[in-house]
Each structure stands twice: as structure tokens, then as C-alpha cells.
CHARMM internal coordinates of N, CA and C (Angstrom, degrees):
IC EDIT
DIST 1 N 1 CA 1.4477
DIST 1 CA 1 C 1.5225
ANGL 1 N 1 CA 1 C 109.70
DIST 1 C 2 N 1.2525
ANGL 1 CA 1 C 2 N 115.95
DIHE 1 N 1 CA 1 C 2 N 145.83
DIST 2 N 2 CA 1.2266
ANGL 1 C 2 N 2 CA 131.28
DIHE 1 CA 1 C 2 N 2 CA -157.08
DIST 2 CA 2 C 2.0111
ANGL 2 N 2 CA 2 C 90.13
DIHE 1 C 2 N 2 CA 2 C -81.62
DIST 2 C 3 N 1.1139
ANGL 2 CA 2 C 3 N 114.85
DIHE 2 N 2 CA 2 C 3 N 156.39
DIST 3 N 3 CA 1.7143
ANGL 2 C 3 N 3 CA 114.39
DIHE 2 CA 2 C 3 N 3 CA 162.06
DIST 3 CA 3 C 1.2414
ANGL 3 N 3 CA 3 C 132.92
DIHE 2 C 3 N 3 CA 3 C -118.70
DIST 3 C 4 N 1.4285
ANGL 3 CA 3 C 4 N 111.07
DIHE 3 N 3 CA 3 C 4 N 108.99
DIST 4 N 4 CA 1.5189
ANGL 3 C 4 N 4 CA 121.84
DIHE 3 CA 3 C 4 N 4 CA 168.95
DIST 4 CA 4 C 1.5956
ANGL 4 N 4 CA 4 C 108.69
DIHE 3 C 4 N 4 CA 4 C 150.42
DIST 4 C 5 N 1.7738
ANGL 4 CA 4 C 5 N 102.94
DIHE 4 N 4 CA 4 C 5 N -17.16
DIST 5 N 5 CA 1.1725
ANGL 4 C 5 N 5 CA 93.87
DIHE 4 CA 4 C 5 N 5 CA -157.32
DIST 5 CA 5 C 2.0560
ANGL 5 N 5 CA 5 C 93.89
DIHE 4 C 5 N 5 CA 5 C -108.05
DIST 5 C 6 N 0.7196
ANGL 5 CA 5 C 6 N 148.51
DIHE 5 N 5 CA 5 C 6 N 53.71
DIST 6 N 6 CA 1.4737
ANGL 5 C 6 N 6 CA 161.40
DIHE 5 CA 5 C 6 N 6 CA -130.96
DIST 6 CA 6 C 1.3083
ANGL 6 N 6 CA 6 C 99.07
DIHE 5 C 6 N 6 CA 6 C -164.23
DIST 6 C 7 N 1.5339
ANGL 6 CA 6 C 7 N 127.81
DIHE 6 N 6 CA 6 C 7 N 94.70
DIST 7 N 7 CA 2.0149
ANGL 6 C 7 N 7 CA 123.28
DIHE 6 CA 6 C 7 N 7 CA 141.06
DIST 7 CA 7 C 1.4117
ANGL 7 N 7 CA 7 C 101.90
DIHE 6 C 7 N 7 CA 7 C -15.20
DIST 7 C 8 N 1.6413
ANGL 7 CA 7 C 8 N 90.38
DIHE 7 N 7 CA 7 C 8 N 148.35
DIST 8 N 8 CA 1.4416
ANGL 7 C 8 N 8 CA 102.54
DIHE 7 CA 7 C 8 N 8 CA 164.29
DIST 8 CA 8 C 1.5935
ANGL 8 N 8 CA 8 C 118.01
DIHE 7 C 8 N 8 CA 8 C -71.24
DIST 8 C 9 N 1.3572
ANGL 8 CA 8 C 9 N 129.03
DIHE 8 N 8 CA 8 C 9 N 147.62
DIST 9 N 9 CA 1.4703
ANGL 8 C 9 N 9 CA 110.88
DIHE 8 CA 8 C 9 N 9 CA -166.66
DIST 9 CA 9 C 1.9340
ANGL 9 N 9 CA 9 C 90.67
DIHE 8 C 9 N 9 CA 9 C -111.43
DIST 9 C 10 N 1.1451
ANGL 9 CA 9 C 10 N 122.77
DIHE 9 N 9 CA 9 C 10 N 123.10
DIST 10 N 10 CA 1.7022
ANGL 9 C 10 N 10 CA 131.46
DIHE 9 CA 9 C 10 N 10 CA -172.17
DIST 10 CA 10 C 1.0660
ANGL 10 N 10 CA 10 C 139.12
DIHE 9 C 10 N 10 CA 10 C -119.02
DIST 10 C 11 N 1.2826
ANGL 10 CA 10 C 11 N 150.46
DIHE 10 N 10 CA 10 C 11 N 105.60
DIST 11 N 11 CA 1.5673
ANGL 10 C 11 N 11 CA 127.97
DIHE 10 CA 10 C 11 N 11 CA 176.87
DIST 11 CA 11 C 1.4830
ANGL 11 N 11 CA 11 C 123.46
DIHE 10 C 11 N 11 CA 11 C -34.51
DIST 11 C 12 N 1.6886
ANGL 11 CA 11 C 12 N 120.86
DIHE 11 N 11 CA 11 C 12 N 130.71
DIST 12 N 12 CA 1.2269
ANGL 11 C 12 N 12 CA 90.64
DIHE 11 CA 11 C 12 N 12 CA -144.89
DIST 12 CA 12 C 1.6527
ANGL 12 N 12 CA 12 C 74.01
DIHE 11 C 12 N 12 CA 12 C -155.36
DIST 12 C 13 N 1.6842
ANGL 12 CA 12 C 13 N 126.70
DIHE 12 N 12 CA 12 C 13 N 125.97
DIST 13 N 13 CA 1.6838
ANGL 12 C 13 N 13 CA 145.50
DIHE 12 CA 12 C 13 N 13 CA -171.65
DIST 13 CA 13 C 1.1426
ANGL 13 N 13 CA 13 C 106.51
DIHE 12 C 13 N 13 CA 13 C -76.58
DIST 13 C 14 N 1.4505
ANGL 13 CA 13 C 14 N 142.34
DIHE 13 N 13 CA 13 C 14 N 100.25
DIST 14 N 14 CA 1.1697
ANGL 13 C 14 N 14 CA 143.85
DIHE 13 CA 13 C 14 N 14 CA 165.97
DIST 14 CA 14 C 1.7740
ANGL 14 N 14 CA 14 C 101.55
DIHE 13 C 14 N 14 CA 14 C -88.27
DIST 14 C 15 N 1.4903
ANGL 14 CA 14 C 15 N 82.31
DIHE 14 N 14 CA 14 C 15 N 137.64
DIST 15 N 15 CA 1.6918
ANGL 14 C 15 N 15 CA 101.57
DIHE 14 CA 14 C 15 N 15 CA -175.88
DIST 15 CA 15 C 1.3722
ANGL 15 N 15 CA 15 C 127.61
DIHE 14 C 15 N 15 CA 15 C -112.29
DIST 15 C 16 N 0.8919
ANGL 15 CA 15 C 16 N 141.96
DIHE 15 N 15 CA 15 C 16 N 116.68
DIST 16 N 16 CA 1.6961
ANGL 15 C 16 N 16 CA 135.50
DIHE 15 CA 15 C 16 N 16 CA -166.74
DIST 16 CA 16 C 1.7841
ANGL 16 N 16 CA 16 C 114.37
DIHE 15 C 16 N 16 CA 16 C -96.90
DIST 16 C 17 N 1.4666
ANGL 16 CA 16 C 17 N 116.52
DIHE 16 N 16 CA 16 C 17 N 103.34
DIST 17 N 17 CA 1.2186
ANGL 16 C 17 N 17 CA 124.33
DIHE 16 CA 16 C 17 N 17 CA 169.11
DIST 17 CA 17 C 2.0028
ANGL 17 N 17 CA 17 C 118.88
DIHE 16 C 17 N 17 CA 17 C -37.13
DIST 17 C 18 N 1.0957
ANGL 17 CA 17 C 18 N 93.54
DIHE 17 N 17 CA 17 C 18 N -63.97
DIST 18 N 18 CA 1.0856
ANGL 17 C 18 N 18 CA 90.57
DIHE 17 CA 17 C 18 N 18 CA 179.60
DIST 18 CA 18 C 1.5077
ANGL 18 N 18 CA 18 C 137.19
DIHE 17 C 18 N 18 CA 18 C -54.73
DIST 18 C 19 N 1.4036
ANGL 18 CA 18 C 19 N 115.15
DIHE 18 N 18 CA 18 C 19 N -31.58
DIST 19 N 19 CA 1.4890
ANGL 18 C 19 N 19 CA 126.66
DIHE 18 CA 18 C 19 N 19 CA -153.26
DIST 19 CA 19 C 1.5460
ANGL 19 N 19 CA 19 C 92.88
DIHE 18 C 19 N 19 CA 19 C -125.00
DIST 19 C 20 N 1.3101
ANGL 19 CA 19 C 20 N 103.64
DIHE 19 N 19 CA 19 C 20 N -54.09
DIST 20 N 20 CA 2.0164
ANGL 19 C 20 N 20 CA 105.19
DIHE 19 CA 19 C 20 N 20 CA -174.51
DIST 20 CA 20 C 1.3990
ANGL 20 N 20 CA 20 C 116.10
DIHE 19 C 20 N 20 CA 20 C 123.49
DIST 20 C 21 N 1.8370
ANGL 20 CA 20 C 21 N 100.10
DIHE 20 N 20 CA 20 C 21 N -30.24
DIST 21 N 21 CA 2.0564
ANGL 20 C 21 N 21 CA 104.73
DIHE 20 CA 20 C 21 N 21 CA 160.55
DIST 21 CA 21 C 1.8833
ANGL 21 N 21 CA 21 C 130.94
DIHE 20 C 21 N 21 CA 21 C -23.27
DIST 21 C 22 N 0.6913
ANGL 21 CA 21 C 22 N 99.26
DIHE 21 N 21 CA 21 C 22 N 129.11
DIST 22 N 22 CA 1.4965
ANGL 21 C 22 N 22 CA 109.77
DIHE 21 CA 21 C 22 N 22 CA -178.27
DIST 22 CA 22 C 1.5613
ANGL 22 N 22 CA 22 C 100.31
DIHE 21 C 22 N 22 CA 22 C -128.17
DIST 22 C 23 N 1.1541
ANGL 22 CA 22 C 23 N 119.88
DIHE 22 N 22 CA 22 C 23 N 156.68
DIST 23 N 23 CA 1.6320
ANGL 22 C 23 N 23 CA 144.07
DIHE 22 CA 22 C 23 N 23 CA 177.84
DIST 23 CA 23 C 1.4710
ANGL 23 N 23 CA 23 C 120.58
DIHE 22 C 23 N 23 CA 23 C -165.27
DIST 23 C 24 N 1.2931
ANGL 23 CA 23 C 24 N 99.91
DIHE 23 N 23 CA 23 C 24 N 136.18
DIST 24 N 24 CA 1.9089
ANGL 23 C 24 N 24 CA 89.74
DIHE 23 CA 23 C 24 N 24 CA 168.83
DIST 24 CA 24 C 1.6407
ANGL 24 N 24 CA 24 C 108.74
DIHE 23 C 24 N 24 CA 24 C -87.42
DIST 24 C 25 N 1.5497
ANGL 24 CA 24 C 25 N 99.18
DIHE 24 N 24 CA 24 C 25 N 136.24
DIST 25 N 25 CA 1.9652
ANGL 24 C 25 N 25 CA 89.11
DIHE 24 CA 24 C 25 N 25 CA 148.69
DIST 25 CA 25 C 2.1147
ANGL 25 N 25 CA 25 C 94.25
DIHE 24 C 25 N 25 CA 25 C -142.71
DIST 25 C 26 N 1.1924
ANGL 25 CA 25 C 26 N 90.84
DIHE 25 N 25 CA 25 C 26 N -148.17
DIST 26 N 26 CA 1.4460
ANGL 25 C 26 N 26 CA 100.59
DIHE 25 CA 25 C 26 N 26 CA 177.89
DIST 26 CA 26 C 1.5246
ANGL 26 N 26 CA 26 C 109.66
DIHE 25 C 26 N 26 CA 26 C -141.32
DIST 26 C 27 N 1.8062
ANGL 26 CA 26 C 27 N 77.13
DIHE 26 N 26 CA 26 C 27 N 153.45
DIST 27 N 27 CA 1.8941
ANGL 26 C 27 N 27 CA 89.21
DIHE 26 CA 26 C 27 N 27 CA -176.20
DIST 27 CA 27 C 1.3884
ANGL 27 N 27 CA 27 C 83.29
DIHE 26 C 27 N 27 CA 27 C -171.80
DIST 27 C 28 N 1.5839
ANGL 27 CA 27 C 28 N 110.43
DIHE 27 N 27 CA 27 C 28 N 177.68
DIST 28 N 28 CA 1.3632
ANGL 27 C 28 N 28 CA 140.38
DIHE 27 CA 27 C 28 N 28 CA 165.06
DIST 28 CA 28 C 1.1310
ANGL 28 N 28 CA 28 C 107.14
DIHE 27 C 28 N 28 CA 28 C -65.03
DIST 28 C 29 N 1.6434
ANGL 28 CA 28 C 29 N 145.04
DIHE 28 N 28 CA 28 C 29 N -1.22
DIST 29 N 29 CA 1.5278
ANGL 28 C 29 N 29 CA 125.82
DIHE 28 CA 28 C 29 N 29 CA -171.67
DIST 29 CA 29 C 1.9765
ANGL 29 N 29 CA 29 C 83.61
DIHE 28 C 29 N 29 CA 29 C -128.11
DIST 29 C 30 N 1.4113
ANGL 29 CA 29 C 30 N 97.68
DIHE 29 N 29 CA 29 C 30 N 143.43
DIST 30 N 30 CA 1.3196
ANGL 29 C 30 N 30 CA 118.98
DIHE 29 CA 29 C 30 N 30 CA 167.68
DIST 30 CA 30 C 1.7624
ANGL 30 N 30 CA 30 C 107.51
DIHE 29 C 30 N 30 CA 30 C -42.92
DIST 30 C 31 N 1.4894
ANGL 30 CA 30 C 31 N 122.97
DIHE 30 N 30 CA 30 C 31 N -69.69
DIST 31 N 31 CA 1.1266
ANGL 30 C 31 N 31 CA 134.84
DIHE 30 CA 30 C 31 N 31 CA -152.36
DIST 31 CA 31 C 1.7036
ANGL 31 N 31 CA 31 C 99.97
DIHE 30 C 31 N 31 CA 31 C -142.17
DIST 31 C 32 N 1.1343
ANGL 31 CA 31 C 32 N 104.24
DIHE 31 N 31 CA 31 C 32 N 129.17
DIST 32 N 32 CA 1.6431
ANGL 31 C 32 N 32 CA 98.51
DIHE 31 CA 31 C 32 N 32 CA 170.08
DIST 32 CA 32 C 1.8934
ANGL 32 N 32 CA 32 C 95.28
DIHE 31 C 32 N 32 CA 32 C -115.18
DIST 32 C 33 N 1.1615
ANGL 32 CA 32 C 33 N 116.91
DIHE 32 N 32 CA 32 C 33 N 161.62
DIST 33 N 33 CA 1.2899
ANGL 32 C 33 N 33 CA 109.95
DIHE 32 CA 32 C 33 N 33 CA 144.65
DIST 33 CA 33 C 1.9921
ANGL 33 N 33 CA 33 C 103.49
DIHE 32 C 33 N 33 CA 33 C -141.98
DIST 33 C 34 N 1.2766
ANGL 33 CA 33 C 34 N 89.92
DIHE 33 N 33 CA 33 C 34 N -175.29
DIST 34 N 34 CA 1.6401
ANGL 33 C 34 N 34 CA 100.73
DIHE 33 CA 33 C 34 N 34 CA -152.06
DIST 34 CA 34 C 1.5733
ANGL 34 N 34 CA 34 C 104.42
DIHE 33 C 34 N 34 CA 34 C -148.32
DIST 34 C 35 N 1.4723
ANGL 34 CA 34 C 35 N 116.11
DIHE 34 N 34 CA 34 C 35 N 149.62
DIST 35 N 35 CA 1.4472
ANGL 34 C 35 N 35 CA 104.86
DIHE 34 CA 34 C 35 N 35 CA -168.96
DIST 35 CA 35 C 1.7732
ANGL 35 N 35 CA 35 C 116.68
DIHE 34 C 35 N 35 CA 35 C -96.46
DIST 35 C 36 N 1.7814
ANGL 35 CA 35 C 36 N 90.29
DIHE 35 N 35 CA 35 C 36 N -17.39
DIST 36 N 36 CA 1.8718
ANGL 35 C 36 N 36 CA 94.20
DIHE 35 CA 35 C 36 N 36 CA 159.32
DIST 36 CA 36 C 0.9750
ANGL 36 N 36 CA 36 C 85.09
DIHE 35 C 36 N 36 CA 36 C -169.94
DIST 36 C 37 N 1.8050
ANGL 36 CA 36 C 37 N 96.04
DIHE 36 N 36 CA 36 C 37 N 166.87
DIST 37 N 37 CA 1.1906
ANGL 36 C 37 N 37 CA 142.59
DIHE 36 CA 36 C 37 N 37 CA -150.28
DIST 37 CA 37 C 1.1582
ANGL 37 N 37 CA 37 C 126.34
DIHE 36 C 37 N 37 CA 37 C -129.42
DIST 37 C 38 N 1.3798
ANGL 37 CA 37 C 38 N 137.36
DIHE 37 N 37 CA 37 C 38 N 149.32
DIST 38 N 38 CA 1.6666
ANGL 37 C 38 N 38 CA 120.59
DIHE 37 CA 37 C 38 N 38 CA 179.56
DIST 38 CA 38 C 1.5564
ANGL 38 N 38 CA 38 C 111.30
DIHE 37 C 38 N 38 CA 38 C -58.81
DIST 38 C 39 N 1.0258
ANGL 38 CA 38 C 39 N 118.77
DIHE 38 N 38 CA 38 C 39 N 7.39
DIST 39 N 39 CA 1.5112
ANGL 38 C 39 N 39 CA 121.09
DIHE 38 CA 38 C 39 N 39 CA -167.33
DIST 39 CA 39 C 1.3956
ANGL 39 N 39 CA 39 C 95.23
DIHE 38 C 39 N 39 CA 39 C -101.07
DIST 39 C 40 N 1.3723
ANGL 39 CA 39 C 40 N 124.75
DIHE 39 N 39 CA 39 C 40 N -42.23
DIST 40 N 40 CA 1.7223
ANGL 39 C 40 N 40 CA 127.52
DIHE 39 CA 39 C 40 N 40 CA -165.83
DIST 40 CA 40 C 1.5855
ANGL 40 N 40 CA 40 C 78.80
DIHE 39 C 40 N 40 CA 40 C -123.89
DIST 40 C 41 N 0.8142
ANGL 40 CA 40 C 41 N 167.46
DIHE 40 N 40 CA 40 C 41 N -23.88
DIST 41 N 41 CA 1.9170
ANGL 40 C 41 N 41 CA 130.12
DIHE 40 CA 40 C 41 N 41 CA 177.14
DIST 41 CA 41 C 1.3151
ANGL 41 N 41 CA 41 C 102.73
DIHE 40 C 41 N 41 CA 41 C -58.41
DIST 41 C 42 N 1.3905
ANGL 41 CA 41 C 42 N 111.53
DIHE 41 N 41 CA 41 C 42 N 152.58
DIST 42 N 42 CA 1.5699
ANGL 41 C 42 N 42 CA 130.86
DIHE 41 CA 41 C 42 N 42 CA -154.73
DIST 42 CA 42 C 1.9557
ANGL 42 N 42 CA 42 C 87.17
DIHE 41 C 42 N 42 CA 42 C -108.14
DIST 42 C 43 N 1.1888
ANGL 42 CA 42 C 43 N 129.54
DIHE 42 N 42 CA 42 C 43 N -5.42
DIST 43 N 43 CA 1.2879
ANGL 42 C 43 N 43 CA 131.48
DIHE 42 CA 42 C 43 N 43 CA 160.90
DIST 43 CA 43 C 1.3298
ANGL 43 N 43 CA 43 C 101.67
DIHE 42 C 43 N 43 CA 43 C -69.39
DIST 43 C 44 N 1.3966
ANGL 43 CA 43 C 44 N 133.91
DIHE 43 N 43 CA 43 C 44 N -68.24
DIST 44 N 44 CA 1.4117
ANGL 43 C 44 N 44 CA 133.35
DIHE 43 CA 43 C 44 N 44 CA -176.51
DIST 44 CA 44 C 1.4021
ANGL 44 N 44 CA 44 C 116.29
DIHE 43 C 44 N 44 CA 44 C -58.99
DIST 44 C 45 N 1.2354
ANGL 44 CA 44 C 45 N 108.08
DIHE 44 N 44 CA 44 C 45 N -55.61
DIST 45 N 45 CA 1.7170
ANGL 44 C 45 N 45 CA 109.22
DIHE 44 CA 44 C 45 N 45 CA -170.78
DIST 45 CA 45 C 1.5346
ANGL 45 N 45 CA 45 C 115.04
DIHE 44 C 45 N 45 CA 45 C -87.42
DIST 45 C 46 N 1.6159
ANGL 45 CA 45 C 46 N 125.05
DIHE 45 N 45 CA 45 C 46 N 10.55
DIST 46 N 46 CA 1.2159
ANGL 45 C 46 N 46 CA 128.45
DIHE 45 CA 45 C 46 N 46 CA 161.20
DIST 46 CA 46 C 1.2724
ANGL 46 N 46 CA 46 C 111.44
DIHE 45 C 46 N 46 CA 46 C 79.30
DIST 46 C 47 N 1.5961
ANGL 46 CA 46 C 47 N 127.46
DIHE 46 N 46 CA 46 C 47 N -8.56
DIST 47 N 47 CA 1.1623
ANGL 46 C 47 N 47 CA 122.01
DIHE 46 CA 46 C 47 N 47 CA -160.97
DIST 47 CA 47 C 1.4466
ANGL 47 N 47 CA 47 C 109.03
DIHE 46 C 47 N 47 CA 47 C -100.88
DIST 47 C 48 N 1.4351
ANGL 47 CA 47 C 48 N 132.57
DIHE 47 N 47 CA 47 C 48 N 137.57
DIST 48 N 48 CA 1.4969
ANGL 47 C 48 N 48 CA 123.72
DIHE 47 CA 47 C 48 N 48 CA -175.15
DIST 48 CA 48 C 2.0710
ANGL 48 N 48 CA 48 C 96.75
DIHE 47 C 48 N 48 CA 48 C -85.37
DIST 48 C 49 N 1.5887
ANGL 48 CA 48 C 49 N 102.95
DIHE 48 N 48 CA 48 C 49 N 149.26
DIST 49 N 49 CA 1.0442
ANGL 48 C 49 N 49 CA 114.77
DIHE 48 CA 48 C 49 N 49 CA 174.26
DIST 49 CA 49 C 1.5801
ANGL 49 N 49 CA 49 C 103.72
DIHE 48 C 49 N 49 CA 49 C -126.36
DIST 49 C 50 N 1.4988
ANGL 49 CA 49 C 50 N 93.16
DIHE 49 N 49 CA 49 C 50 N 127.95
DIST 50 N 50 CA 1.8577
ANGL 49 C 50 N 50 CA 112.19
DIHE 49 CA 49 C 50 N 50 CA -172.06
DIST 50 CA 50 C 1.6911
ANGL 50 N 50 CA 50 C 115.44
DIHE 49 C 50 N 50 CA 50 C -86.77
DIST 50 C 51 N 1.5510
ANGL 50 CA 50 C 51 N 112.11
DIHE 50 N 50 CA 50 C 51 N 111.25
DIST 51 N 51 CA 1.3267
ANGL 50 C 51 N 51 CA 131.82
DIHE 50 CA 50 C 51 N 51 CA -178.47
DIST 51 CA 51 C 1.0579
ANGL 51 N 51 CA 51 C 108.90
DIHE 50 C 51 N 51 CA 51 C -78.86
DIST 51 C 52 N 1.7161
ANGL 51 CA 51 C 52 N 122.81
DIHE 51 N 51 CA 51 C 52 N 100.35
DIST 52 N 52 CA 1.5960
ANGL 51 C 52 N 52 CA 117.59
DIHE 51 CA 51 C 52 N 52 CA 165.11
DIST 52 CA 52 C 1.5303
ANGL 52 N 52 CA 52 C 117.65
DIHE 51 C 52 N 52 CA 52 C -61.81
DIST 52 C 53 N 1.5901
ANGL 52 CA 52 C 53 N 124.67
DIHE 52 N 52 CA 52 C 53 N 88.69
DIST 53 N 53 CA 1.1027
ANGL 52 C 53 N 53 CA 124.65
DIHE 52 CA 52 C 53 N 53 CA 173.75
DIST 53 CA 53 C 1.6902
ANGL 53 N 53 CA 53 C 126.70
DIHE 52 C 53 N 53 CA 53 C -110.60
DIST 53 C 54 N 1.9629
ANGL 53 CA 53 C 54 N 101.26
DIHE 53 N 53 CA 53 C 54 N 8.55
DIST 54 N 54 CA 1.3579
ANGL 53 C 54 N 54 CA 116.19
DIHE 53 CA 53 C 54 N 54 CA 177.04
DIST 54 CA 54 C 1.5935
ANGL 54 N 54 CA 54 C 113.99
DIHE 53 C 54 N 54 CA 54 C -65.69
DIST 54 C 55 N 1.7013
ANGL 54 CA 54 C 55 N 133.86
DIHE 54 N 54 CA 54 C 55 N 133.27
DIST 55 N 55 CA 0.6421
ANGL 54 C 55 N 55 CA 152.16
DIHE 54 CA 54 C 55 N 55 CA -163.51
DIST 55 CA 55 C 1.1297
ANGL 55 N 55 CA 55 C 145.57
DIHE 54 C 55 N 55 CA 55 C 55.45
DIST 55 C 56 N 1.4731
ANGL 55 CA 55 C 56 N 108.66
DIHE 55 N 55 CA 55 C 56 N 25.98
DIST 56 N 56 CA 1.6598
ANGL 55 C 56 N 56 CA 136.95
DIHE 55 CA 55 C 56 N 56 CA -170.97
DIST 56 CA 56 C 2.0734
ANGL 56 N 56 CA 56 C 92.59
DIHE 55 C 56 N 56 CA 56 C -84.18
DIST 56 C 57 N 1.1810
ANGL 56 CA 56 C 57 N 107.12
DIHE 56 N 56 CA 56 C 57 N -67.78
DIST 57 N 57 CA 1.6465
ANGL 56 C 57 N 57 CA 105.16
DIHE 56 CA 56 C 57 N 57 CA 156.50
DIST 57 CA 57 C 1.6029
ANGL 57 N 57 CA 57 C 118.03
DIHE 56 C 57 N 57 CA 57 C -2.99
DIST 57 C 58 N 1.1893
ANGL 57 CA 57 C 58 N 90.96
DIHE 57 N 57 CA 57 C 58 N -65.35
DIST 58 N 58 CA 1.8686
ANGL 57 C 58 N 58 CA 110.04
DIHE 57 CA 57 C 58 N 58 CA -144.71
DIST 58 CA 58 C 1.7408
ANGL 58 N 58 CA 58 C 88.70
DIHE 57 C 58 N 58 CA 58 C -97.01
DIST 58 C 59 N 0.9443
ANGL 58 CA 58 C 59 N 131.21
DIHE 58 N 58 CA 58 C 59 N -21.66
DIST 59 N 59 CA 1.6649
ANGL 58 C 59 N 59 CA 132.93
DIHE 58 CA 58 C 59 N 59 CA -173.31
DIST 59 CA 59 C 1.7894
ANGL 59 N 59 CA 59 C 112.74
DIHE 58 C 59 N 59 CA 59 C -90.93
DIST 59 C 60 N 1.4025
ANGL 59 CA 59 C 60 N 85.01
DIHE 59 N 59 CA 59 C 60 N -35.59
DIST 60 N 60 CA 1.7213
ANGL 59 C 60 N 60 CA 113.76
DIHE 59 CA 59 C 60 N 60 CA 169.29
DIST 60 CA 60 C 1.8950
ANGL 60 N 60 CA 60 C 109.26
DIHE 59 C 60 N 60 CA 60 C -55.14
DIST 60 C 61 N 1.6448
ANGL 60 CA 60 C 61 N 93.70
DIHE 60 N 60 CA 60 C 61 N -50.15
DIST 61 N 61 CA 1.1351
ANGL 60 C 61 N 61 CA 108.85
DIHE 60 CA 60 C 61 N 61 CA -154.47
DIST 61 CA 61 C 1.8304
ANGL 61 N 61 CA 61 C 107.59
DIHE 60 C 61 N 61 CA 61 C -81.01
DIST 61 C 62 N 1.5612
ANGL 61 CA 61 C 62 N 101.58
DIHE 61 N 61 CA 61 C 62 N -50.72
DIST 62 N 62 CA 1.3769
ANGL 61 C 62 N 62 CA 94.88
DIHE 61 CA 61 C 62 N 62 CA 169.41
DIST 62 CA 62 C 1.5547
ANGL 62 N 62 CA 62 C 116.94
DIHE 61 C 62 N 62 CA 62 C -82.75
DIST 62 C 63 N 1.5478
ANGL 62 CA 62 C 63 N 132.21
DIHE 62 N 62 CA 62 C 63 N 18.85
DIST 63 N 63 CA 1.3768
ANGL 62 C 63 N 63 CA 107.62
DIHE 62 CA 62 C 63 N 63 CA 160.40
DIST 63 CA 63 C 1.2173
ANGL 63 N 63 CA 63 C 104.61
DIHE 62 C 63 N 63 CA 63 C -100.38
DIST 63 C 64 N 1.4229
ANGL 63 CA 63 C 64 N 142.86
DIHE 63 N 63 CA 63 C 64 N -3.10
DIST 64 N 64 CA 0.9180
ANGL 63 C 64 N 64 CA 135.52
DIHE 63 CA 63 C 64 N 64 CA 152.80
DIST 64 CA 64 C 1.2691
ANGL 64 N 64 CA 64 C 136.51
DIHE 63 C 64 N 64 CA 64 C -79.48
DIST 64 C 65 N 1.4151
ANGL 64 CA 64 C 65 N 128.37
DIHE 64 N 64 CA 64 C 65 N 8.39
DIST 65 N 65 CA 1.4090
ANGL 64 C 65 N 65 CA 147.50
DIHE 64 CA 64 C 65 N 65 CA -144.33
DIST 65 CA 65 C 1.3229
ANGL 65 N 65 CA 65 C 132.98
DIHE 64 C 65 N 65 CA 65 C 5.06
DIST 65 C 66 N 2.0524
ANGL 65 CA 65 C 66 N 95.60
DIHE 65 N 65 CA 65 C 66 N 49.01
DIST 66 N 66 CA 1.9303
ANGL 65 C 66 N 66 CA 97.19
DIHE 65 CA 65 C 66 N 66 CA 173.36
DIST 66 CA 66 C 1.4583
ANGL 66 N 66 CA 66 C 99.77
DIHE 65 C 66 N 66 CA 66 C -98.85
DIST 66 C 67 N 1.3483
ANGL 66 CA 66 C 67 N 79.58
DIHE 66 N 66 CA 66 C 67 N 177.01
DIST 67 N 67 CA 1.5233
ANGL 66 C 67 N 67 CA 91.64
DIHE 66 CA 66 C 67 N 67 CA -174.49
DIST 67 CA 67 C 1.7035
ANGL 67 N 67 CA 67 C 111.26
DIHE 66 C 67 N 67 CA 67 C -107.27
DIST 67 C 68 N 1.3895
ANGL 67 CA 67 C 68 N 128.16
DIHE 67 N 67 CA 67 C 68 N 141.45
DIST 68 N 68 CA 1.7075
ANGL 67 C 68 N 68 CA 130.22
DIHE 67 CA 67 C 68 N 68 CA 168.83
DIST 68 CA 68 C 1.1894
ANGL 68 N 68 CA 68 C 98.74
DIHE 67 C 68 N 68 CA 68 C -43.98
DIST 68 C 69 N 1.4116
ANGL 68 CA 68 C 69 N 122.92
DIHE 68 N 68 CA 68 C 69 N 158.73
DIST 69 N 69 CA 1.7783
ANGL 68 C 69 N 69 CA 130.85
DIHE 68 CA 68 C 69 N 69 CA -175.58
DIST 69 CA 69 C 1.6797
ANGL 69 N 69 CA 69 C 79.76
DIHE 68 C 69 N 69 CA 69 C -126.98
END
COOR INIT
IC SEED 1 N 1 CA 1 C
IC BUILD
């Protein structure tokens, strides 16, 4: 490896939005944070998480004033 031109490599607190988990690892950035985690993804922890996406359609539909086909 060449010298000088290499990030510093650091212990570095990754933070999880969703859940609140913290861990150390290392990288070039001080702090990462992240919006989930193997701790809260619903892939890992098996659990389904419910998307309120009822009436986005129909709210869509009458501010624009079309009509359902």
C-alpha cells in the first residue's frame, strides 16, 4: 500500500434509528447511524410490521378529481 493516501481506519458507534442499539466496529467515519438493524428488521426477528398505506389511492384520487375505472 501506497503511504499517505489511506483514511484513517477508527473505532467508530453505529446507532440504530429504529430500535435504539448501538455497537462498536470500525471504519473511516466517526459515527454511522442506520434506520434498522438485524435486531429490528422483520427479516431477522420474524415478526411482520403493518404499513398504514389505506387511503393514499382514494386521497390521491379525490385531490385530483379522477375518477376509479
Amino acid at each position: 500500500m501506497r503511504e499517505g493516501i489511506h483514511p484513517d481506519y477508527v473505532e467508530c458507534s453505529v446507532n440504530c434509528a429504529g430500535c435504539g442499539t448501538t455497537w462498536k466496529t470500525r471504519s473511516v467515519l466517526a459515527e454511522i447511524r442506520v434506520e434498522v438493524c438485524s435486531n429490528c428488521h422483520p427479516f431477522f426477528t420474524g415478526q411482520r410490521k403493518i404499513v398504514d398505506t389505506e387511503g393514499r389511492v382514494e386521497k390521491f384520487m379525490s385531490k385530483y378529481g379522477l375518477k376509479k375505472k
